[in-house]
N, C-alpha and C positions, 0 to 999 in steps of 0.2 A: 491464437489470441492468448492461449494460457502460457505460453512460454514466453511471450511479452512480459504477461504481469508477475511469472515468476522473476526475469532478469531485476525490474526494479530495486527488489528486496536484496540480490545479492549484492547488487551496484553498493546498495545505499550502508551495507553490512561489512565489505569487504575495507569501508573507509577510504575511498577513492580520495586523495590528498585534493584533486584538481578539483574537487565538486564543493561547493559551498551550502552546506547542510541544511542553514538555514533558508536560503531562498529555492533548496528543493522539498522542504516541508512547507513554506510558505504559497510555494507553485502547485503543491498537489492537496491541500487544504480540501479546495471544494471536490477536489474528484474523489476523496476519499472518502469524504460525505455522502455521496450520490453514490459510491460502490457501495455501502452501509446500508443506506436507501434501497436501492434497487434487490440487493442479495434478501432482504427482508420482507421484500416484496414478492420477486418471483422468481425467487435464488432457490432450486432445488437442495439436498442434504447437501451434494459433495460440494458445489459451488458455494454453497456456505460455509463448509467447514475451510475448504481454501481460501475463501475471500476476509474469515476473520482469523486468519493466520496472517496473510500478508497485511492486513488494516492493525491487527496487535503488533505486525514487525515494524512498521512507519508508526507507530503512534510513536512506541518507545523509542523509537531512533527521534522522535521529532519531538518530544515530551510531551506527548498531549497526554 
């Protein structure tokens, strides 16, 4: 699973020309929410410290 949610962030970094930025910040809005939720809930240290790494790399790539 953790190497799923790592590819996301390279995908989204690496500027894939074919990907349209907006409707993949737009499509992962609420799950980005709900990983924030959840890691804050019963996100152990390291699962935290990874999951607000990858949620800082989508925000900024998404301007939130």
């Amino acid at each position: 699973m953790m190497r799923k949610v790592l590819i996301l962030p390279i995908l989204l970094l690496s500027s894939c020309s074919s990907v349209n930025q907006s409707a993949v910040c737009d499509g992962t809005e609420r799950s980005r929410d709900g990983l924030t939720v959840a890691l804050l809930t019963d996100g152990g240290p390291q699962s935290r410290m990874a999951g607000a790494g990858l949620l800082a790399q989508l925000d900024a790539g998404c301007g939130d």
